[in-house]
PDB file of N, CA, C and O in Angstrom:
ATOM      1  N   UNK A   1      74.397 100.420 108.156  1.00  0.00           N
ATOM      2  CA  UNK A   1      75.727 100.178 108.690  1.00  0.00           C
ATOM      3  C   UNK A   1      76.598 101.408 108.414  1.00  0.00           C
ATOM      4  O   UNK A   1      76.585 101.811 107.251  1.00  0.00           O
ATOM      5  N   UNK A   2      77.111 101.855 109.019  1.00  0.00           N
ATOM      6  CA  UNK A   2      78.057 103.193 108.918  1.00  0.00           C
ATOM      7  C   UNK A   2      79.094 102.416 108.190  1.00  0.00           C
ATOM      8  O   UNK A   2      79.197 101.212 107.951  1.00  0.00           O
ATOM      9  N   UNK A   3      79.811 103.417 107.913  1.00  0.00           N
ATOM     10  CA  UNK A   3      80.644 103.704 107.056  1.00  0.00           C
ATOM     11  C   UNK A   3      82.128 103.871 107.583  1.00  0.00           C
ATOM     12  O   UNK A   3      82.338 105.082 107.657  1.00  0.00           O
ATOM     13  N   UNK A   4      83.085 103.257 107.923  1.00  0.00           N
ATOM     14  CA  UNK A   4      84.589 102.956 108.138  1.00  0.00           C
ATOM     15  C   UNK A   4      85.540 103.966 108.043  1.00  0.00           C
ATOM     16  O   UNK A   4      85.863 104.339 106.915  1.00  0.00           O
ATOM     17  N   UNK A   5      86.048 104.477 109.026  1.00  0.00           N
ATOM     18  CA  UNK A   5      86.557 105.870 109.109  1.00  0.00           C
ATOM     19  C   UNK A   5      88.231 105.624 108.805  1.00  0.00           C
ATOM     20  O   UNK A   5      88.495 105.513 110.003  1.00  0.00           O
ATOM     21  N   UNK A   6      89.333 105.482 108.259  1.00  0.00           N
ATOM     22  CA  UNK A   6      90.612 105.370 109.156  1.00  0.00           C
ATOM     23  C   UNK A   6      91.385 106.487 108.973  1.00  0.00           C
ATOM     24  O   UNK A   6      91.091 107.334 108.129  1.00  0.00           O
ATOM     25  N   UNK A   7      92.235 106.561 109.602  1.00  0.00           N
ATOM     26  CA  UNK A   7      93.500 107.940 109.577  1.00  0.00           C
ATOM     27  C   UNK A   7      94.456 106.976 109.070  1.00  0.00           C
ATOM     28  O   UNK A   7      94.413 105.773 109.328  1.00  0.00           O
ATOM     29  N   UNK A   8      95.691 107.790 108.024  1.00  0.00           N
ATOM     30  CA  UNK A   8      96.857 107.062 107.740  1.00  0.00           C
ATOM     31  C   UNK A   8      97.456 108.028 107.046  1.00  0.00           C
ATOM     32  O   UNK A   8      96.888 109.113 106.927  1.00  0.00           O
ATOM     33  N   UNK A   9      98.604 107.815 106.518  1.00  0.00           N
ATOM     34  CA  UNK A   9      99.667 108.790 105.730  1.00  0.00           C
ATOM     35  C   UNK A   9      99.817 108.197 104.361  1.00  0.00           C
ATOM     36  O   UNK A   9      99.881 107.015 104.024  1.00  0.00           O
ATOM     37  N   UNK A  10      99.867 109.583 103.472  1.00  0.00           N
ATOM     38  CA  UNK A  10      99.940 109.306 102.269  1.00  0.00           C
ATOM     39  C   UNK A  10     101.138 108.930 101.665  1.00  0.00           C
ATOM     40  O   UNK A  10     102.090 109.533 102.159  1.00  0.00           O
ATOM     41  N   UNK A  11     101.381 108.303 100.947  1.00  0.00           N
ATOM     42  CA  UNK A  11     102.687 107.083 100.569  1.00  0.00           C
ATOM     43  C   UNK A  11     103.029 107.137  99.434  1.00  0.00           C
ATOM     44  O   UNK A  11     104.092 106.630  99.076  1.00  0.00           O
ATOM     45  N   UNK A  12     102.119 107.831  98.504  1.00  0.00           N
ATOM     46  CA  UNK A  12     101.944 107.987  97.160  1.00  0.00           C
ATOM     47  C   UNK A  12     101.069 108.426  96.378  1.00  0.00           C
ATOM     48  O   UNK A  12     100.155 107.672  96.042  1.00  0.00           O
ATOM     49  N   UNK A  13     101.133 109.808  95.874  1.00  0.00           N
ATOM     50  CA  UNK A  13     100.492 110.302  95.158  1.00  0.00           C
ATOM     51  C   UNK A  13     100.874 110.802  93.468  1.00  0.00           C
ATOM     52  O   UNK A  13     101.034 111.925  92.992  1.00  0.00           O
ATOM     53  N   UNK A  14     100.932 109.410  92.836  1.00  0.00           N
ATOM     54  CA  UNK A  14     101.634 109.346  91.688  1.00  0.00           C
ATOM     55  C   UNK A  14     100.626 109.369  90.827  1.00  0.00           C
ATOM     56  O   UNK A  14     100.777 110.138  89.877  1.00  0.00           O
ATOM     57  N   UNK A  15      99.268 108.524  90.891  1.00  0.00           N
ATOM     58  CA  UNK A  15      98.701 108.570  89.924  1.00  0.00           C
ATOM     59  C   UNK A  15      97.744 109.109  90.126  1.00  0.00           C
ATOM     60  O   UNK A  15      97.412 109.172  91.310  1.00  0.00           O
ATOM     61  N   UNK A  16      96.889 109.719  89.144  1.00  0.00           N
ATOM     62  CA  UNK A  16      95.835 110.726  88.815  1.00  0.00           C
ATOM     63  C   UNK A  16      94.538 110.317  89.567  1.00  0.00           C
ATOM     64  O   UNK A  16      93.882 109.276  89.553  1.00  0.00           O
ATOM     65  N   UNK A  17      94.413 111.343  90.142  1.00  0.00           N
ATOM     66  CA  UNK A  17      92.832 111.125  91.432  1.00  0.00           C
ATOM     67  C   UNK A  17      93.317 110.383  92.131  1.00  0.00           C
ATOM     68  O   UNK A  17      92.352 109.917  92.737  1.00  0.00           O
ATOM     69  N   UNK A  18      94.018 110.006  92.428  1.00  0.00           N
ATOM     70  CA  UNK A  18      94.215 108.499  93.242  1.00  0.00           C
ATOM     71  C   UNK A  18      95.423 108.772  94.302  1.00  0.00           C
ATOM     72  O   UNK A  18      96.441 109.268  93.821  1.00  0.00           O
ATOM     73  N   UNK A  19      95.408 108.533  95.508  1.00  0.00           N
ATOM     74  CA  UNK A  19      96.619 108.328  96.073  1.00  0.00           C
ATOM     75  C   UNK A  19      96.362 107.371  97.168  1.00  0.00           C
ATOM     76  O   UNK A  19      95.277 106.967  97.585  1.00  0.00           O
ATOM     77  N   UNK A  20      97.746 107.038  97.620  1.00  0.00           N
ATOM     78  CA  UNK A  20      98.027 105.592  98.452  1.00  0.00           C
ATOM     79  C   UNK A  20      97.881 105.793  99.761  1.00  0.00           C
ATOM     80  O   UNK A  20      98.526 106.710 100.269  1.00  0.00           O
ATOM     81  N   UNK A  21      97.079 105.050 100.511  1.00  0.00           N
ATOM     82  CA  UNK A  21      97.518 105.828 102.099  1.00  0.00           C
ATOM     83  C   UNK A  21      97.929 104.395 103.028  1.00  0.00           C
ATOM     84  O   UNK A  21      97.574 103.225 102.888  1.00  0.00           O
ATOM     85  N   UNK A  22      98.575 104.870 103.739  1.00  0.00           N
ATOM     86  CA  UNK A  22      99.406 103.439 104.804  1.00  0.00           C
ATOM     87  C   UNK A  22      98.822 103.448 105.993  1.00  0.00           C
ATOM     88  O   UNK A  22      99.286 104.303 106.748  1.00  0.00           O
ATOM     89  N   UNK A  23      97.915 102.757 106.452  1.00  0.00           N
ATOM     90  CA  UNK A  23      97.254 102.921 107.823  1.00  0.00           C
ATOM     91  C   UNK A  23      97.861 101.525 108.762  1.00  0.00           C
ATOM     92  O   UNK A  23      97.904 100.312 108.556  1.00  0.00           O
ATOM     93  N   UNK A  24      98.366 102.606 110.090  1.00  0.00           N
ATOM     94  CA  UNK A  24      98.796 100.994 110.770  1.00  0.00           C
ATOM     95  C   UNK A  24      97.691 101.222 111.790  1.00  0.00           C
ATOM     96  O   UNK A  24      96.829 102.062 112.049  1.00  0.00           O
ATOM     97  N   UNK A  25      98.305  99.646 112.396  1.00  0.00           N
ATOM     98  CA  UNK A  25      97.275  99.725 113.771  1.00  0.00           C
ATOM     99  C   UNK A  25      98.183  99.033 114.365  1.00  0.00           C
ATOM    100  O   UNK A  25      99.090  98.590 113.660  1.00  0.00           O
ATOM    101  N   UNK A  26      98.188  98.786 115.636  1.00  0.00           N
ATOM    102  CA  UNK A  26      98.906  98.054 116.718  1.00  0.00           C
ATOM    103  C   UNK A  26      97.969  97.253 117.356  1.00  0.00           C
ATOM    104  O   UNK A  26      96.872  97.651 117.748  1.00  0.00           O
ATOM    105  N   UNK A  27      98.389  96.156 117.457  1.00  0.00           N
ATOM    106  CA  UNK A  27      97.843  94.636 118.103  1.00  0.00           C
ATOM    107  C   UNK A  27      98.750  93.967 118.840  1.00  0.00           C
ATOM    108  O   UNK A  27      99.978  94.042 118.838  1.00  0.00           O
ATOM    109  N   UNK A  28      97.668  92.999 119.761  1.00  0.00           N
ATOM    110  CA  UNK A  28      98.724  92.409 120.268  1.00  0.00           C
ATOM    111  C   UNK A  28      99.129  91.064 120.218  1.00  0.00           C
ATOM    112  O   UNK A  28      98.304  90.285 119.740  1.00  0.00           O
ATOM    113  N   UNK A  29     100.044  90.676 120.541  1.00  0.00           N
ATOM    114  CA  UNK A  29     100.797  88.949 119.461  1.00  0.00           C
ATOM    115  C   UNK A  29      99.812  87.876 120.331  1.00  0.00           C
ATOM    116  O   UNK A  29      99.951  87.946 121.552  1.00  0.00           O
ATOM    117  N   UNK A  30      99.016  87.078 119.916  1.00  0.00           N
ATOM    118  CA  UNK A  30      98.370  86.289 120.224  1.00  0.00           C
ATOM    119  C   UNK A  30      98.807  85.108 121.489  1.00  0.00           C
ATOM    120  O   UNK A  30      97.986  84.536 122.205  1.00  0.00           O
ATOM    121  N   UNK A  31     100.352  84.921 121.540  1.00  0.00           N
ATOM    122  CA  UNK A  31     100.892  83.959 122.149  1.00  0.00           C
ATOM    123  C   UNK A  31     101.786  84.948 123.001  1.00  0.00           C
ATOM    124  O   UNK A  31     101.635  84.716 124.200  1.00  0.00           O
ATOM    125  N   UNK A  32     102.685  85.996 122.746  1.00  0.00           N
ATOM    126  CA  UNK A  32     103.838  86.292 123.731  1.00  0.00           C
ATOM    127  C   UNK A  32     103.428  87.802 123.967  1.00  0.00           C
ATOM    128  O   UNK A  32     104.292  88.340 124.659  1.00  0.00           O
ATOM    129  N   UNK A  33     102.352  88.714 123.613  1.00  0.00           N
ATOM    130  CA  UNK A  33     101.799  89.615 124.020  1.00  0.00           C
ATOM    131  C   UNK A  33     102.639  90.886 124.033  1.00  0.00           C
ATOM    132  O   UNK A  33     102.593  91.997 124.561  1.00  0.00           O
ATOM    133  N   UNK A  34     103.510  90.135 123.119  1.00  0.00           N
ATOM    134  CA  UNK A  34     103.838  92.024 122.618  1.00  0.00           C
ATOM    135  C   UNK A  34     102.877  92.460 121.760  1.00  0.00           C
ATOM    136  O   UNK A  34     102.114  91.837 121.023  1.00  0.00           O
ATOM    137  N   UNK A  35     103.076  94.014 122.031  1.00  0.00           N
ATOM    138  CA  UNK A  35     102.066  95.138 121.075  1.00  0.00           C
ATOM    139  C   UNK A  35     103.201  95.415 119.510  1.00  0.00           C
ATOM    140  O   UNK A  35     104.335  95.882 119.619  1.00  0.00           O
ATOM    141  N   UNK A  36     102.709  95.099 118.454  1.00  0.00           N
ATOM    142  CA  UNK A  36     103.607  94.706 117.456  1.00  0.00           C
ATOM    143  C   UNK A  36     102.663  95.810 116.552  1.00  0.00           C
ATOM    144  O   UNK A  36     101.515  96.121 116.871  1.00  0.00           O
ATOM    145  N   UNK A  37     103.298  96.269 115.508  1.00  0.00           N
ATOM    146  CA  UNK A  37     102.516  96.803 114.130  1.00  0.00           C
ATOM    147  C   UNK A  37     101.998  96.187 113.254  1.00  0.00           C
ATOM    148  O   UNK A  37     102.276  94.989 113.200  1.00  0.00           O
ATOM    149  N   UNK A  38     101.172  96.683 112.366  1.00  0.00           N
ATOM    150  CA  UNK A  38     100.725  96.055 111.512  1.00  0.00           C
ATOM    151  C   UNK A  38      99.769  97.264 110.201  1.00  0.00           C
ATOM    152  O   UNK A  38      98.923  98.127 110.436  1.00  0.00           O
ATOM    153  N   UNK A  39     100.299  96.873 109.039  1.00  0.00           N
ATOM    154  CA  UNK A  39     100.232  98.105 108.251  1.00  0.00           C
ATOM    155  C   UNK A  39      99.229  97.355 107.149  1.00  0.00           C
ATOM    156  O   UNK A  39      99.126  96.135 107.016  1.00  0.00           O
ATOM    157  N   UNK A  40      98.508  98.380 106.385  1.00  0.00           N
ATOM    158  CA  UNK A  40      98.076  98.018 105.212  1.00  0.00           C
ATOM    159  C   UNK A  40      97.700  99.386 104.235  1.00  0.00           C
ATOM    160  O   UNK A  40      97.450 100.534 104.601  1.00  0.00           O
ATOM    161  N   UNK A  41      97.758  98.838 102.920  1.00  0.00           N
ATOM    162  CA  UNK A  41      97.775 100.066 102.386  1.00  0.00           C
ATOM    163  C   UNK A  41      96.627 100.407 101.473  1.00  0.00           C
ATOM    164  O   UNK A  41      96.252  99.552 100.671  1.00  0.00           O
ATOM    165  N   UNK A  42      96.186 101.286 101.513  1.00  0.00           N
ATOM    166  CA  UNK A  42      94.932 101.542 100.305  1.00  0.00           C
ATOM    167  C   UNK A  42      95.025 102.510  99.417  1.00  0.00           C
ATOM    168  O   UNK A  42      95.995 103.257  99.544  1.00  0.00           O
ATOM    169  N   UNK A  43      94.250 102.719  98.508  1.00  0.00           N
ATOM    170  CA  UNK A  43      94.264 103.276  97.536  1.00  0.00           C
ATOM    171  C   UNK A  43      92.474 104.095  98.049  1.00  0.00           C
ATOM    172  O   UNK A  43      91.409 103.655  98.482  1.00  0.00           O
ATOM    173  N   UNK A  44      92.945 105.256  97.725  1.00  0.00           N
ATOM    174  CA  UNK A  44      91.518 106.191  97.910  1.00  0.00           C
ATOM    175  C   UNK A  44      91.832 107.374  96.945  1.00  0.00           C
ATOM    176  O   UNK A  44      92.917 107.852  96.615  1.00  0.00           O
ATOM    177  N   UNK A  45      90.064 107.833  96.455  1.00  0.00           N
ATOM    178  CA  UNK A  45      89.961 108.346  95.450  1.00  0.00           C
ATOM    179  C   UNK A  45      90.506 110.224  96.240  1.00  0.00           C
ATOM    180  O   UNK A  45      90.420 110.596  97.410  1.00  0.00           O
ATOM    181  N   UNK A  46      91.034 111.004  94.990  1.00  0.00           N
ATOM    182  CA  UNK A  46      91.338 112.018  95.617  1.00  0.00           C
ATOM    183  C   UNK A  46      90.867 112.625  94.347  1.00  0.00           C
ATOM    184  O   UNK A  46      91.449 112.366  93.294  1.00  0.00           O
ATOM    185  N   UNK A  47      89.608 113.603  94.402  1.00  0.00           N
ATOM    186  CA  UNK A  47      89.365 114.198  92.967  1.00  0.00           C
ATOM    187  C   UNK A  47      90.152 115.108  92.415  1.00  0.00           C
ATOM    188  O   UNK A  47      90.622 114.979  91.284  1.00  0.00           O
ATOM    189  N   UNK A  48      90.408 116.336  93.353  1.00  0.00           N
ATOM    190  CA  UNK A  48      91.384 117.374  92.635  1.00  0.00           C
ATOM    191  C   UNK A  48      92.893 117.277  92.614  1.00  0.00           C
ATOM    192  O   UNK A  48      93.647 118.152  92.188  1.00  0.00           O
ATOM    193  N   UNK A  49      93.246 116.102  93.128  1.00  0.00           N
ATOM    194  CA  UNK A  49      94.735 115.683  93.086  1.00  0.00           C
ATOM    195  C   UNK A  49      95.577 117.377  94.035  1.00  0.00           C
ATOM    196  O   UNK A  49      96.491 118.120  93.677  1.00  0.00           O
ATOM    197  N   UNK A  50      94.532 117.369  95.508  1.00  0.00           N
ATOM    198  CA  UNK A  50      94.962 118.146  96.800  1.00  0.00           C
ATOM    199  C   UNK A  50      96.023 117.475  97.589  1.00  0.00           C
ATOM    200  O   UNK A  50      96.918 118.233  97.965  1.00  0.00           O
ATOM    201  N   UNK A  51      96.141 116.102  97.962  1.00  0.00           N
ATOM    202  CA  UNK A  51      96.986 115.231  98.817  1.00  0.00           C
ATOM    203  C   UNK A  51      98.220 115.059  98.310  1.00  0.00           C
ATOM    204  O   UNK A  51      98.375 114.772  97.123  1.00  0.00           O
ATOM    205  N   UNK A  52      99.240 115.217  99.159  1.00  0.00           N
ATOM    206  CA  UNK A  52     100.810 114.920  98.654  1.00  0.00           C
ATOM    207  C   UNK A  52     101.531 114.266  99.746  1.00  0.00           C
ATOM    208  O   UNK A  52     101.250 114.398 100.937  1.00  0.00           O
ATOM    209  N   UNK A  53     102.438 113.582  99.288  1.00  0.00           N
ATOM    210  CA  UNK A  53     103.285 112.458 100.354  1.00  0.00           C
ATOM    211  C   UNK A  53     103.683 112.915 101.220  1.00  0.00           C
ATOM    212  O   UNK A  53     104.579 113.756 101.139  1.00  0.00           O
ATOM    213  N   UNK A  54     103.179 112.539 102.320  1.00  0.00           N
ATOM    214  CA  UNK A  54     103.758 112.794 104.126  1.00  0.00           C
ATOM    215  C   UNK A  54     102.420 113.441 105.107  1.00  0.00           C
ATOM    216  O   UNK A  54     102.480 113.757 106.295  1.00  0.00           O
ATOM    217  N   UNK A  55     101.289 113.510 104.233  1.00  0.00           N
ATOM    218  CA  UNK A  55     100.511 114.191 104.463  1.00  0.00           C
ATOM    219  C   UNK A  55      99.582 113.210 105.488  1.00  0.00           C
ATOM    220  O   UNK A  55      99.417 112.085 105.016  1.00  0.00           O
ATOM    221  N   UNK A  56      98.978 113.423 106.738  1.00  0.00           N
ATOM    222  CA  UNK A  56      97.950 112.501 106.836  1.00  0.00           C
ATOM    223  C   UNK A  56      96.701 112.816 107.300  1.00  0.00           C
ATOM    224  O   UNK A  56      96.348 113.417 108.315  1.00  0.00           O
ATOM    225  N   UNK A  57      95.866 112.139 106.078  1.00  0.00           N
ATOM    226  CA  UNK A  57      94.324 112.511 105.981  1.00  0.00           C
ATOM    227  C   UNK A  57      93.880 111.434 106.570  1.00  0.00           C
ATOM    228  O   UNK A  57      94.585 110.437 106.733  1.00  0.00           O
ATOM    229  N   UNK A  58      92.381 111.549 107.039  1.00  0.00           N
ATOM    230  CA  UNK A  58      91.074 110.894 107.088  1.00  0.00           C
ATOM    231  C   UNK A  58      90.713 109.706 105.543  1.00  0.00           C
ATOM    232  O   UNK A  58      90.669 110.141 104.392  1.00  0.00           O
ATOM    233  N   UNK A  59      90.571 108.730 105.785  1.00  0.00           N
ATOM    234  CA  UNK A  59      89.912 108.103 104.517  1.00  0.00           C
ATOM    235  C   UNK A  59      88.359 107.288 105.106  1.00  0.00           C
ATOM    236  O   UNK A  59      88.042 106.704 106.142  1.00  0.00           O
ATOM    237  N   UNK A  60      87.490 107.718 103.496  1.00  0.00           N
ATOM    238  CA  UNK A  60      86.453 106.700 104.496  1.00  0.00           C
ATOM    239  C   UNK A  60      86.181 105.377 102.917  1.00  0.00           C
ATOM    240  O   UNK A  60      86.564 105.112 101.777  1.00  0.00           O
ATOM    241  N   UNK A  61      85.407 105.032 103.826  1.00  0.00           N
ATOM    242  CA  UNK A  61      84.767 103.904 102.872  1.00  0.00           C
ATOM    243  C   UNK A  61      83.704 104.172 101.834  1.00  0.00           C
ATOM    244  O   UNK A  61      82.823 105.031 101.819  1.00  0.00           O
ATOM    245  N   UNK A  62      83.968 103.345 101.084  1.00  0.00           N
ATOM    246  CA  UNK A  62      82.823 104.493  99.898  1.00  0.00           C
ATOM    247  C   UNK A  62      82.144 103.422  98.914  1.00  0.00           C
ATOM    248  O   UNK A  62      82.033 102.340  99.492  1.00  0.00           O
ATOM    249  N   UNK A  63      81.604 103.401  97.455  1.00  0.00           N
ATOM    250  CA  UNK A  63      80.756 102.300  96.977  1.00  0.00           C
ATOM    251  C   UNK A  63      82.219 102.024  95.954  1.00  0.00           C
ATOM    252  O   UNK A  63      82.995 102.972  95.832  1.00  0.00           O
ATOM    253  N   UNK A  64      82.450 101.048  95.433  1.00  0.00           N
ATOM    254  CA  UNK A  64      84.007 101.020  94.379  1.00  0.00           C
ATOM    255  C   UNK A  64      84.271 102.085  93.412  1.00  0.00           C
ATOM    256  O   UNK A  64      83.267 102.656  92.986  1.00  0.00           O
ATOM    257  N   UNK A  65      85.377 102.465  92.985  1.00  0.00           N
ATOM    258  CA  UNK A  65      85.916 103.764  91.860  1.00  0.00           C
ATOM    259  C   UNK A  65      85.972 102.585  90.961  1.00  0.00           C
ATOM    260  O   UNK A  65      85.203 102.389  90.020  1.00  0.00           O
ATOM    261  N   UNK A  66      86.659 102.047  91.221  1.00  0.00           N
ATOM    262  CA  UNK A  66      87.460 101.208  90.232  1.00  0.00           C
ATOM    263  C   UNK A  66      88.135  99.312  91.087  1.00  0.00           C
ATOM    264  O   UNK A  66      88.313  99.151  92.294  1.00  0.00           O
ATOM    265  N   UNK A  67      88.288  98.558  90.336  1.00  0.00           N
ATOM    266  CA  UNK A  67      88.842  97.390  90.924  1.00  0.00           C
ATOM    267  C   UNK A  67      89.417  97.485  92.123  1.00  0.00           C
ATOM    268  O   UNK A  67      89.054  96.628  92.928  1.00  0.00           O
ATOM    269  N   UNK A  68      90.405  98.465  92.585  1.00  0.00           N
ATOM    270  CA  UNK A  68      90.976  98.416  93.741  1.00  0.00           C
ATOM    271  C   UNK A  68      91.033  99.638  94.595  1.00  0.00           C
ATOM    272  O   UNK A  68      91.800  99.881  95.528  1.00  0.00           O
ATOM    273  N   UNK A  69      90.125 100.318  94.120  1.00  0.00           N
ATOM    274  CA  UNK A  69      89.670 101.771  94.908  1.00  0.00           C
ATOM    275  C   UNK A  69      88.566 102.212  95.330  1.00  0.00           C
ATOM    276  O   UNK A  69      87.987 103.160  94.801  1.00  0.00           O
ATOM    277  N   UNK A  70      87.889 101.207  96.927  1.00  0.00           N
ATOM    278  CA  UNK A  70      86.877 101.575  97.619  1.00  0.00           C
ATOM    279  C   UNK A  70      86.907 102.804  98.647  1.00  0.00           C
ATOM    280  O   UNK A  70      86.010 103.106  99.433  1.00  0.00           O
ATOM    281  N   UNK A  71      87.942 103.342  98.495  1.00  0.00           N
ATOM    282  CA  UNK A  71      88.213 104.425 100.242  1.00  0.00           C
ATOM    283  C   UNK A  71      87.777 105.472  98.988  1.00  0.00           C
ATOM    284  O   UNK A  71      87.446 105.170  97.842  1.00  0.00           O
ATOM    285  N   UNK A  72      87.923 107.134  99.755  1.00  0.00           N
ATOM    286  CA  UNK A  72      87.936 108.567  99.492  1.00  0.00           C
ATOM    287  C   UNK A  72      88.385 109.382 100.643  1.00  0.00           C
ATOM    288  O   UNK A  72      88.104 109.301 101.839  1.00  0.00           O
ATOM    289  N   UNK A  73      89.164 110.197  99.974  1.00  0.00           N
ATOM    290  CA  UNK A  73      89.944 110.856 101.009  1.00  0.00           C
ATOM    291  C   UNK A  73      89.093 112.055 101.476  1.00  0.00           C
ATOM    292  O   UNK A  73      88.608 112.753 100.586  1.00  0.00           O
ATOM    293  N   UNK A  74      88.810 112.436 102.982  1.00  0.00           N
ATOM    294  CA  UNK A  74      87.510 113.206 103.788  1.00  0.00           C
ATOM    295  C   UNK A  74      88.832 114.118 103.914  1.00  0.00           C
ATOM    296  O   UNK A  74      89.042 114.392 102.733  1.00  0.00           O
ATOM    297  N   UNK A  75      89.489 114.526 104.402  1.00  0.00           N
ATOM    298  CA  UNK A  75      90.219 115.488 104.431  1.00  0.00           C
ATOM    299  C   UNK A  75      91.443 115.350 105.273  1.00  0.00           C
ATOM    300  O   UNK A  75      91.796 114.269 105.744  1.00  0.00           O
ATOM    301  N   UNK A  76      92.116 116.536 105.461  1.00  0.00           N
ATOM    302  CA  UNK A  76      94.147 116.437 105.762  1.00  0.00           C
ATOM    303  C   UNK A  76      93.849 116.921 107.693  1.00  0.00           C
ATOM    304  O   UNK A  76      93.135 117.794 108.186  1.00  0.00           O
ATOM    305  N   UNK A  77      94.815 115.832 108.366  1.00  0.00           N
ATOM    306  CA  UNK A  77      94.808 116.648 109.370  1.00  0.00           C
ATOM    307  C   UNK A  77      95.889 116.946 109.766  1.00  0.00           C
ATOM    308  O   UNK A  77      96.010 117.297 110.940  1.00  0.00           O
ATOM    309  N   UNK A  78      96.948 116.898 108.943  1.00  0.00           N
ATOM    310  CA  UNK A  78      98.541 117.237 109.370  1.00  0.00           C
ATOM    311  C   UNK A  78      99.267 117.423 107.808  1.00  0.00           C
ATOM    312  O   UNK A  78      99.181 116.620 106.879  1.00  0.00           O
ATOM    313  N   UNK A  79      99.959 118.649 107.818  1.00  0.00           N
ATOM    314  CA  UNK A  79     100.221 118.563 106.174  1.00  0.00           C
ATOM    315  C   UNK A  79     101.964 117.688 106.369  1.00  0.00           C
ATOM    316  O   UNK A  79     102.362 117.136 107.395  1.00  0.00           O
ATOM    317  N   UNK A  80     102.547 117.786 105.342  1.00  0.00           N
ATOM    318  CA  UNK A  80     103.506 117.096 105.092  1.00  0.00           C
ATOM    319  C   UNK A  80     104.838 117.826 105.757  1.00  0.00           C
ATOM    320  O   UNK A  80     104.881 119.004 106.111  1.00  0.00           O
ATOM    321  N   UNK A  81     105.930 116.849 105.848  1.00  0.00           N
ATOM    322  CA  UNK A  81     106.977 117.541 106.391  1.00  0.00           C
ATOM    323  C   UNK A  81     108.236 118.163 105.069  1.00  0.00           C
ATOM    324  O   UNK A  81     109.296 118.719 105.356  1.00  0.00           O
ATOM    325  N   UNK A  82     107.671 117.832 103.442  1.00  0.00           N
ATOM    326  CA  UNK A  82     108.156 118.123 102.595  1.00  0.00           C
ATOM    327  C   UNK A  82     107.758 119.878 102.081  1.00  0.00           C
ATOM    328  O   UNK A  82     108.462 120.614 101.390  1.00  0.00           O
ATOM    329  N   UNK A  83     106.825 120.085 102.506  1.00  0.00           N
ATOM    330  CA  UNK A  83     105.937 121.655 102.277  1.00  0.00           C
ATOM    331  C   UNK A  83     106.919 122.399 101.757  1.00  0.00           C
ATOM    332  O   UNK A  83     107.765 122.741 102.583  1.00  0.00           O
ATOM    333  N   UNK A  84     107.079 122.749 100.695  1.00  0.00           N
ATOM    334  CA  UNK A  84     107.932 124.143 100.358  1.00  0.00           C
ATOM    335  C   UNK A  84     107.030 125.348 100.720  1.00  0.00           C
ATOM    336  O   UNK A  84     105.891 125.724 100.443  1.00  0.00           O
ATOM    337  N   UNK A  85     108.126 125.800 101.509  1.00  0.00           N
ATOM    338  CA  UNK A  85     107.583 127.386 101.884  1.00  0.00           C
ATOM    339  C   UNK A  85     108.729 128.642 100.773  1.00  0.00           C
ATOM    340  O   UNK A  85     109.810 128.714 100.188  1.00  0.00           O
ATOM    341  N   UNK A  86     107.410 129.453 101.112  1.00  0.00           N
ATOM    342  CA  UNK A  86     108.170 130.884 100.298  1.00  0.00           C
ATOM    343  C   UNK A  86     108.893 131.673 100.928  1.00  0.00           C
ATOM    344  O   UNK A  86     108.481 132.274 101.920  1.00  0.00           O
ATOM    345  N   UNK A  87     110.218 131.815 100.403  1.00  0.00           N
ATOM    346  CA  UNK A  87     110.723 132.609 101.798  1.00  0.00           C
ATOM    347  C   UNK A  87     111.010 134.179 100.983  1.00  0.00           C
ATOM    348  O   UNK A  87     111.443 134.107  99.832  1.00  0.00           O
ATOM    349  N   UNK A  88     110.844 135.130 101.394  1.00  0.00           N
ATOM    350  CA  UNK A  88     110.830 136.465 100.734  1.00  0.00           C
ATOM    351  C   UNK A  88     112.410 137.017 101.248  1.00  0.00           C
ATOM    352  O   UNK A  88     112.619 137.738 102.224  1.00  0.00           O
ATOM    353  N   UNK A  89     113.095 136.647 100.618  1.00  0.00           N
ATOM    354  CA  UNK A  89     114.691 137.302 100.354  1.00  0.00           C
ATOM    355  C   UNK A  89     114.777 138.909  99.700  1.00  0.00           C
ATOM    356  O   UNK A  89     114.518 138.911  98.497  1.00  0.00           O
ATOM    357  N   UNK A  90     114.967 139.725 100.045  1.00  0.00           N
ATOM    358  CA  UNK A  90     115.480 140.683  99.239  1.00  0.00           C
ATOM    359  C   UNK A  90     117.020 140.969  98.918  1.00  0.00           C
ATOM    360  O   UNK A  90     117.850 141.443  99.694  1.00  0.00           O
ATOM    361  N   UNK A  91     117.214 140.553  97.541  1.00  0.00           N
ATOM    362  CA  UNK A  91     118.340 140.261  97.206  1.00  0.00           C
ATOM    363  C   UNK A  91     119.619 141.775  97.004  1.00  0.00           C
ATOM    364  O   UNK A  91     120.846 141.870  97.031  1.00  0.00           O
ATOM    365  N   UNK A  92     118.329 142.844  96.787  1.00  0.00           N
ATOM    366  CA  UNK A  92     119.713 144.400  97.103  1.00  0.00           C
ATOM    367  C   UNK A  92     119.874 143.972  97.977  1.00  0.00           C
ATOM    368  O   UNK A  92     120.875 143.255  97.968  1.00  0.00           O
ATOM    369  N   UNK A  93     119.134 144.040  99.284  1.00  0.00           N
ATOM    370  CA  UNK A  93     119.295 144.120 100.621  1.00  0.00           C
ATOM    371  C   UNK A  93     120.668 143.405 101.026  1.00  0.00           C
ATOM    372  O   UNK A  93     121.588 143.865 101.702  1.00  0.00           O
ATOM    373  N   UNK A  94     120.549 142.172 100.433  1.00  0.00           N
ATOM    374  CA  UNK A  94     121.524 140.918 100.935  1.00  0.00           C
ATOM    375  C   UNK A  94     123.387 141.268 100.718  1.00  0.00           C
ATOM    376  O   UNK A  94     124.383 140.794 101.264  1.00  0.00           O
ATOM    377  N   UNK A  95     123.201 142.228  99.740  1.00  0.00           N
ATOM    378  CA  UNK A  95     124.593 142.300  99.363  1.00  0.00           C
ATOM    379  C   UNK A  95     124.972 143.451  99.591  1.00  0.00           C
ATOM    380  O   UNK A  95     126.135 143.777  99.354  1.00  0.00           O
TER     381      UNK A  95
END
């Protein structure tokens, strides 16, 4: 049986190896057929603590880490909209 692919955004990367990812999906309402959301959140293993909030990776399915950590994060396909960039000022210059 393969192995469970999803995309989602990271939500939290507070604790060590570990971060949160929010995967929605859209369905539709059983009775009045609107297309509505629907979110859930997981916990996947991240070894070098690479992933940071806003980021959204690939997670797959994996054998358990721990009680509530079956996913692992396969990699980033959009980095975050928090990114500090370096900006090279030269400060004689400026004044």
């Amino acid at each position: 049986m393969p192995k469970r692919i999803l995309i989602g955004t990271v939500v939290s990367d507070k604790t060590d190896k570990t971060v949160t990812v929010l995967v929605e999906r859209k369905v539709k309402h059983p009775l009045y057929g609107k297309i509505i959301r629907r979110s859930k959140k997981y916990h996947a293993h991240d070894e070098d603590n690479a992933f940071h909030t806003g980021e959204r990776v690939r997670i797959e399915e994996t054998k358990p880490y721990s009680k509530t950590k079956t996913w692992k994060v396969l990699d980033r396909l959009q980095a975050g909209k928090g990114v500090a960039l370096e900006a090279n000022l030269d400060v004689e210059a400026a004044g």
